[in-house]
matplotlib code that plots the C-alpha trace (Angstrom):
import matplotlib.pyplot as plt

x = [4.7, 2.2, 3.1, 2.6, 1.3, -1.5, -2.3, -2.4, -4.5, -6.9, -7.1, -10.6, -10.5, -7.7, -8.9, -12.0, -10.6, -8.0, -10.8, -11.4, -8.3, -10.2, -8.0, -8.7, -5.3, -6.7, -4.4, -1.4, -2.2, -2.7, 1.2, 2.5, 1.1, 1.9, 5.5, 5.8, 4.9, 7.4, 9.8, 9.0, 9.1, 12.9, 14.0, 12.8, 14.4, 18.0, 17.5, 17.4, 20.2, 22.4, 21.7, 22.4, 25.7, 26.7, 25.9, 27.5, 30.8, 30.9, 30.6, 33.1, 35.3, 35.1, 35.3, 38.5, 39.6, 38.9, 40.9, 38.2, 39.0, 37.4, 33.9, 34.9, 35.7, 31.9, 30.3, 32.4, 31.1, 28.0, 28.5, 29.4, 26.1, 24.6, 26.5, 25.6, 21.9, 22.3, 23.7, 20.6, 18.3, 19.9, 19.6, 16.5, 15.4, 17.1, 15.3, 12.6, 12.4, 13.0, 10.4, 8.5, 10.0, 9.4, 5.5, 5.0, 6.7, 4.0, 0.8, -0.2, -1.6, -5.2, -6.9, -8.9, -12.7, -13.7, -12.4, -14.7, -15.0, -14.2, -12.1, -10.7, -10.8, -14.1, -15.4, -13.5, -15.5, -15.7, -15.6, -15.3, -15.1, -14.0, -14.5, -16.1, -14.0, -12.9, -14.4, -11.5, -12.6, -12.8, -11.4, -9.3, -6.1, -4.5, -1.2, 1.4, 0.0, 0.0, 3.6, 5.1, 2.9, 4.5, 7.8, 7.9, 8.2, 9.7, 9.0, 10.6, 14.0, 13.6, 12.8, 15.9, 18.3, 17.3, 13.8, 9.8, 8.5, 12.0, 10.5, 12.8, 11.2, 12.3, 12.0, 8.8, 8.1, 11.6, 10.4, 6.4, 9.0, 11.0, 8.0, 5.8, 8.8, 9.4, 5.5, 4.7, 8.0, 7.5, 3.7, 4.8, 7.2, 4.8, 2.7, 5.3, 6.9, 10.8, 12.7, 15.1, 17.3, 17.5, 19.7, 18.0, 19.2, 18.6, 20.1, 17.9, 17.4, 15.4, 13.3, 12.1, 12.0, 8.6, 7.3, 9.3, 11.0, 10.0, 6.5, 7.7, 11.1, 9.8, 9.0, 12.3, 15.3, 18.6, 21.7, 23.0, 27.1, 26.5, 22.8, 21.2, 18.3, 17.0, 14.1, 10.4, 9.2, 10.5, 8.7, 11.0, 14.3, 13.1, 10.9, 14.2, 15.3, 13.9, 14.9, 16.2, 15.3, 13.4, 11.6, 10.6, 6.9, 7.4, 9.4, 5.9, 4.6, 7.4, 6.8, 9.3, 8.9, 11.2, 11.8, 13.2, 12.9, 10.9, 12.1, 9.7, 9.9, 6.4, 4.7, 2.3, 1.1, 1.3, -2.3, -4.6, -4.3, -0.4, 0.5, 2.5, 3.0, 0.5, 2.4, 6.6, 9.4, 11.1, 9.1, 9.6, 7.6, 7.2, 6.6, 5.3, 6.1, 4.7, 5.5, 2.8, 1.6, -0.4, -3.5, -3.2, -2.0, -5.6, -5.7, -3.1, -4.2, -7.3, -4.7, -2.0, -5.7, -6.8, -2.8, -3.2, -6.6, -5.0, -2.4, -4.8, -7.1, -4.3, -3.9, -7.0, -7.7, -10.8, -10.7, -11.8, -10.9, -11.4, -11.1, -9.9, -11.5, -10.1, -9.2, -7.1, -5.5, -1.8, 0.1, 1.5, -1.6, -4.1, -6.3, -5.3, -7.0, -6.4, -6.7, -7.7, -8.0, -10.3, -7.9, -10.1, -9.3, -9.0, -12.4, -11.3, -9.9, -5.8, -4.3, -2.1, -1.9, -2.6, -2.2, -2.1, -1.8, 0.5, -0.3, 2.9, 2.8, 6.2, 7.6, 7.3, 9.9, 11.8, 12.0, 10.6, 9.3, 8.6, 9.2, 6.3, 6.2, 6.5, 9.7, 8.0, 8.6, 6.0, 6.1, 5.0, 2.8, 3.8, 2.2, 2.9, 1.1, 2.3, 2.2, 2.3, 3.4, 4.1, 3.4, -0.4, -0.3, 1.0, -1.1, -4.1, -3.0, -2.2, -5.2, -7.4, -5.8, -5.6, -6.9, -6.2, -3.7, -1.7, -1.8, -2.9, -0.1, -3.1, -1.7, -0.7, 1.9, 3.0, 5.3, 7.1, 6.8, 7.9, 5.3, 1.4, 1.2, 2.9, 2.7]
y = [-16.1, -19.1, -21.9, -23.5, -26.9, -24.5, -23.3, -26.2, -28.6, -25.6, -23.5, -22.0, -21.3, -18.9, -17.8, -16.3, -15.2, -13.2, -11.2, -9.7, -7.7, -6.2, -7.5, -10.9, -13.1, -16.1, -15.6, -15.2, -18.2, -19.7, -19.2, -20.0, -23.7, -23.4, -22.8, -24.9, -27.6, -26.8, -26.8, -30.2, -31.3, -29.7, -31.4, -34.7, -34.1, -33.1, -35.7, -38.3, -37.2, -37.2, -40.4, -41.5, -39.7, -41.5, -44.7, -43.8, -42.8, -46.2, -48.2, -46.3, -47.1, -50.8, -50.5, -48.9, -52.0, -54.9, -53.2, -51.8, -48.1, -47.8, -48.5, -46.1, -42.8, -43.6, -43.5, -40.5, -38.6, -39.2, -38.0, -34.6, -34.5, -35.5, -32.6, -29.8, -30.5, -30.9, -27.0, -25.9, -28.3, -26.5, -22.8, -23.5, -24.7, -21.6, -18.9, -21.2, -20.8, -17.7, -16.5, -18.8, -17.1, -13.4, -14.2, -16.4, -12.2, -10.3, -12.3, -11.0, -13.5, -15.2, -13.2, -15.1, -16.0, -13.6, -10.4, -8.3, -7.0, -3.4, -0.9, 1.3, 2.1, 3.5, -0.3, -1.5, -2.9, -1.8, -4.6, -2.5, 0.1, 1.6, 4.9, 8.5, 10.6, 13.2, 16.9, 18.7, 22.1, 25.1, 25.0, 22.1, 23.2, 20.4, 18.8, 20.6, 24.3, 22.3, 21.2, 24.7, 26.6, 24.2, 23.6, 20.1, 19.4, 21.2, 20.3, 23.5, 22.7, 18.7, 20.3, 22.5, 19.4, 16.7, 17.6, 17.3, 14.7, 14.3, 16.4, 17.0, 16.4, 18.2, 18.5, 16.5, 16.1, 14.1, 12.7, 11.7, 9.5, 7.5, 6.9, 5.6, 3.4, 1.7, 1.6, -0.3, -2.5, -3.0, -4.1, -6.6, -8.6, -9.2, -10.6, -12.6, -11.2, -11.4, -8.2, -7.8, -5.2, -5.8, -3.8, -1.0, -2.1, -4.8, -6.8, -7.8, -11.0, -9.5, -7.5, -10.6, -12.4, -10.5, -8.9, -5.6, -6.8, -6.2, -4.9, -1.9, -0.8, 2.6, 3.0, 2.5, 4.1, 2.2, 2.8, 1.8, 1.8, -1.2, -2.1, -2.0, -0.6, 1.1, -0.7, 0.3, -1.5, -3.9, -6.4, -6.9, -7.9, -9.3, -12.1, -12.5, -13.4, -16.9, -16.8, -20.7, -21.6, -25.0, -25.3, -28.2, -28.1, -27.5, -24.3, -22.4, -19.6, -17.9, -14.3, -11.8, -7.4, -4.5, -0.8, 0.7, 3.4, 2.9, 5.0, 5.5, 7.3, 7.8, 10.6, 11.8, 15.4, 18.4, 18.8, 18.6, 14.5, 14.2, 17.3, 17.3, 14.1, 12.7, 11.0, 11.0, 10.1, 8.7, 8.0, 5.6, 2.2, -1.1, -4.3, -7.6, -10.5, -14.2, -17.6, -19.7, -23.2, -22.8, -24.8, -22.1, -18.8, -17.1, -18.0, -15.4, -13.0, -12.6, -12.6, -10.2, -7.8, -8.2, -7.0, -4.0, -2.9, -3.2, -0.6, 2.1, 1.4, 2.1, 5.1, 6.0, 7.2, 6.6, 3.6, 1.6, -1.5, -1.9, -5.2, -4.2, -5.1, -7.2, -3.6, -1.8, -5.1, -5.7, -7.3, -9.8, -10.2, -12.7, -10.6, -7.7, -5.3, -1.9, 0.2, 3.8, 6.4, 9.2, 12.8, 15.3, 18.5, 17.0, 15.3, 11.7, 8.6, 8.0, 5.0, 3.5, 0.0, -2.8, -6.5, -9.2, -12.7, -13.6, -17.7, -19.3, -16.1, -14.6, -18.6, -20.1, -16.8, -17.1, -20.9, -21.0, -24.1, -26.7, -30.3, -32.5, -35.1, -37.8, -35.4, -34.2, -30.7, -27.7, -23.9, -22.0, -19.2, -15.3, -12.3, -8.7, -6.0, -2.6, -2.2, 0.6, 3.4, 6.5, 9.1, 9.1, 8.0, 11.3, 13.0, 11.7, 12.2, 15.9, 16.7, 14.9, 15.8, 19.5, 21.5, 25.0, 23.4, 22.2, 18.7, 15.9, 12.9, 9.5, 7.3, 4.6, 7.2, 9.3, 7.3, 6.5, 10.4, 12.0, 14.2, 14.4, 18.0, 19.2, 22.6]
z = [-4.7, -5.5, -6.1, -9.4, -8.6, -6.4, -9.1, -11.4, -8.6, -7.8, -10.7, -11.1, -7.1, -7.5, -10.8, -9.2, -5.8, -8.2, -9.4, -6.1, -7.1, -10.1, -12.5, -14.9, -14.4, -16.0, -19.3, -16.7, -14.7, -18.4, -19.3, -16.2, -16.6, -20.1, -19.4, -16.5, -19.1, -21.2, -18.5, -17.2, -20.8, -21.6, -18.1, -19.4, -22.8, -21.2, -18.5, -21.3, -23.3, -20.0, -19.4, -23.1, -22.8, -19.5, -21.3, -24.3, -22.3, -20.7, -23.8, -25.1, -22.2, -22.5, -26.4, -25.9, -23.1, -26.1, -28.3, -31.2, -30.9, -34.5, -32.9, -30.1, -31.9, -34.1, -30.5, -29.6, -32.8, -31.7, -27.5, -29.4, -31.4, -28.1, -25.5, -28.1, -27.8, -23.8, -24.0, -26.4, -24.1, -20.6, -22.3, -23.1, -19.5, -18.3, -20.1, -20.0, -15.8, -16.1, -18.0, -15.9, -12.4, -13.8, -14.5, -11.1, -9.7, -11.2, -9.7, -6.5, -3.8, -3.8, -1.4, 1.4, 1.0, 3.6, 1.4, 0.4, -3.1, -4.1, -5.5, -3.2, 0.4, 0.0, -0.5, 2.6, 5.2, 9.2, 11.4, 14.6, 16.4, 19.9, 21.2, 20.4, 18.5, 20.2, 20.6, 22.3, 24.0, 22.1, 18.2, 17.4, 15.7, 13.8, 14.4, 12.3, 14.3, 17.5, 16.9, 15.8, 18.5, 21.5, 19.8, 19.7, 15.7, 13.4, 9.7, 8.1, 9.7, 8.2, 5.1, 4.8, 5.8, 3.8, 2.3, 3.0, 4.7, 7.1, 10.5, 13.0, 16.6, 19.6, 23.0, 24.6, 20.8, 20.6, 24.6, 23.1, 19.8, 22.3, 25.0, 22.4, 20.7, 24.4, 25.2, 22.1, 22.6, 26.1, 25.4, 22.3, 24.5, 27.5, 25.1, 24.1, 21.4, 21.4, 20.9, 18.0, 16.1, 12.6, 9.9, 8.2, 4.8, 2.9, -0.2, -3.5, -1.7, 1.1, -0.8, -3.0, -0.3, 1.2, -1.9, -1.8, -5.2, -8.3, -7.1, -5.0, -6.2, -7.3, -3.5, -1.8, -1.3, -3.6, -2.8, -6.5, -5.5, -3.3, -4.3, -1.3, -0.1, 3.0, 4.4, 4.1, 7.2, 9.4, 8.6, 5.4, 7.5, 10.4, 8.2, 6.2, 9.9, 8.5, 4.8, 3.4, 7.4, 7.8, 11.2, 13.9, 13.9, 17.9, 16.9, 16.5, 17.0, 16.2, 17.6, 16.8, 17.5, 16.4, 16.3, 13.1, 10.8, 7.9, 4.4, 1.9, -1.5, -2.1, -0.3, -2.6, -3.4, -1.5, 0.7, 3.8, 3.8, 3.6, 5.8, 8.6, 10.0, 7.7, 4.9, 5.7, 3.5, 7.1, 10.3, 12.8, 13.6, 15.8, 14.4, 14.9, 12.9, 13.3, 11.2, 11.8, 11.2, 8.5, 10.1, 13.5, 11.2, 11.4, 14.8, 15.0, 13.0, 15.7, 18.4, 16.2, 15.6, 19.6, 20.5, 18.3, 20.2, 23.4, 22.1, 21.1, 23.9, 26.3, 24.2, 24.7, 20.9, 18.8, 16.5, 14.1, 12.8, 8.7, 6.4, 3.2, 0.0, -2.9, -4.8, -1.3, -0.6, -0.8, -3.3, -0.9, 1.7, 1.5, 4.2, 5.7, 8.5, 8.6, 12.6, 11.4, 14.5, 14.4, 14.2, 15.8, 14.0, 10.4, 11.4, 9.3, 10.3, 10.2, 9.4, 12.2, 11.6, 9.3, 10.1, 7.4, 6.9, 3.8, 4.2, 2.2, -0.4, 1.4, 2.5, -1.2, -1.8, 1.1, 1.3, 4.7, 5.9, 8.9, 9.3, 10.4, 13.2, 10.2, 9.1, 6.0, 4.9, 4.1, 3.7, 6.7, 7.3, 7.9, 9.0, 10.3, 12.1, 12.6, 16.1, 16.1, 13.3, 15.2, 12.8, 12.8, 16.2, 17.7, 15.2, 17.1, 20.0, 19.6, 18.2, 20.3, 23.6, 23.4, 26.2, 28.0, 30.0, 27.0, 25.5, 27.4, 27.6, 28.2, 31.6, 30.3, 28.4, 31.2, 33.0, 29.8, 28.8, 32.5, 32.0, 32.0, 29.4, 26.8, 27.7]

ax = plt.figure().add_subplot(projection="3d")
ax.plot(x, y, z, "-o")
ax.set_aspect("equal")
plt.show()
């Protein structure tokens, strides 16, 4: 969420970078100063007629002490005039910040300089590159015939037990899951990252903490009876790790990894580009999450994207490494890249990862800030990579690693996966 006094002190800057997003918000940004006006203004207002009633109840006081209640009960006619405007001045202040809150909800976050501008992922813009996608011997089959002619997923079965887009994985499939899970974890925490297990629901509070709520509430699970919901990524509770937090400046970086499942409603239509493992309702994930100082947090975003490369170069798959445009950027990012790797028999690139900087968007929300060196307080910076999403991963690697012999498990994998084929 921005904050207002941002916006106020630096309002043409975010006017314009807002426009990156393909959408005018100068009449928002407009009515939030406009309201935030009015709100300072009412706070003066009841302010004052406080203090007027705190004087009035003190002259009243000694009025009653000399003995001239007569003068007393005119100045207590008048404290009642006075405490029914401070409940009209306080309502008003109420809906007031409210309507104020609910606007500040809807704006997404001023994307950096270096975005580029555009309208969809066609407009996104490839910063680099590693590999040659793969030509595997004889005809590629894809990833969904490769998992039902080895046996090692079985999307049928997830369909008739809970629906499309739940796969049940079996066997080496079920081994490849829980290899790649401790692979990524095991990288993450070498490089520093500490290893946590956070709750696979979250309250309301969570969700608006990082954006989740009210943007994407069509895209989650609810679980109405005790309003929860299941998480989308973990990113959403392990930042919450932080929420109402205040850090020592010396606390930083603040490096944090974790495996979860990720539930998503959204899935999209039936096709080539969300079959099989392509698009999920549930699949399983590794995070990293960083608070940052904000004067070091794109400093980390070049560390957070260099992590990520080691990952898929130990993988050995074919990637590229996108910077998404003002139109294919998140709601909550300021500047996001996306790792896309290349699926041999769908011939197109999958994406595995994306890695964003959210500068104080997901603090000024969460309340997350640092105390200085002169013990002045700020909001900190946060950002998340997917390190990596498994789904699109073993995709890739199925695809691109298929041989006479079976599929190829890369050697960084094997001793993780007890096996060097699936077969």
């Amino acid at each position: 969420m921005l904050q207002v006094h941002f916006i106020r002190e630096n309002f043409d800057t975010v006017a314009e970078r807002l426009r990156k997003r393909n959408k005018d918000f100068t009449g928002e940004l407009k009515e939030i100063l406009r309201l935030d006006d009015e709100r300072r203004r009412l706070k003066t207002e009841s302010d004052n007629v406080l203090a007027r009633l705190n004087k009035l109840s003190k002259e009243i006081g000694s009025l009653y002490k000399q003995g001239e209640p007569k003068k007393a009960e005119v100045l207590k006619a008048q404290t009642a005039e006075l405490k029914n405007l401070s409940k009209e001045l306080a309502a008003r202040l109420q809906e007031t910040e409210t309507a104020l809150q609910n606007l500040l909800y809807q704006i997404p976050n001023v994307p950096h300089p270096s975005v580029p501008e555009g309208k969809d992922e066609a407009d996104n813009e490839i910063v680099y590159t590693w590999g040659q996608p793969a030509e595997p011997e004889g005809d590629a089959l894809p990833h969904w015939d490769l998992a039902k002619k080895y046996g090692i997923i079985d999307f049928e079965l997830g369909t008739k037990i809970t629906g499309a887009g739940f796969p049940v994985y079996k066997g080496k499939g079920a081994r490849l899951q829980r290899a790649l899970i401790n692979f990524f974890l095991d990288r993450n925490t070498a490089a520093g990252y500490l290893e946590t297990q956070p709750p696979h629901l979250i309250n309301e509070a969570s969700g608006y903490g990082t954006g989740q709520l009210p943007d994407k509430e069509g895209q989650m699970y609810h679980i109405e009876k005790d309003n929860l919901y299941l998480i989308p990524t973990a990113e959403v509770p392990v930042t919450n790790f932080y929420r109402d937090v205040i850090l020592d400046e010396k606390d930083f970086p603040v490096k944090n990894t974790a495996y979860t499942p990720c539930f998503r409603r959204e899935a999209g239509s039936w096709g080539a580009h969300v079959r099989g493992l392509n698009r999920l309702h549930q699949f399983d994930k590794v995070e990293i999450v960083r608070i940052e100082h904000p004067a070091r947090s794109y400093q980390a975003l070049d560390e957070m994207v260099e992590h990520v490369k080691t990952l898929l170069q130990a993988l050995e798959l074919p990637f590229r490494i996108v910077r998404l445009c003002g139109g294919d950027l998140g709601f909550t990012s300021a500047l996001t890249y996306d790792f896309e790797v290349w699926s041999a028999a769908q011939k197109r690139w999958l994406e595995v990862s994306s890695v964003s900087n959210f500068e104080t968007f997901q603090a000024n929300r969460l309340r997350l800030r640092y105390r200085d060196a002169q013990n002045r307080k700020h909001l900190a910076h946060t950002l998340n990579g997917s390190a990596l999403a498994l789904p699109r991963v073993v995709a890739a690697l199925l695809e691109n690693n298929q041989s006479p012999q079976g599929i190829r498990i890369p050697a960084a994998l094997q001793a993780y996966t007890g096996f060097e084929y699936i077969d």
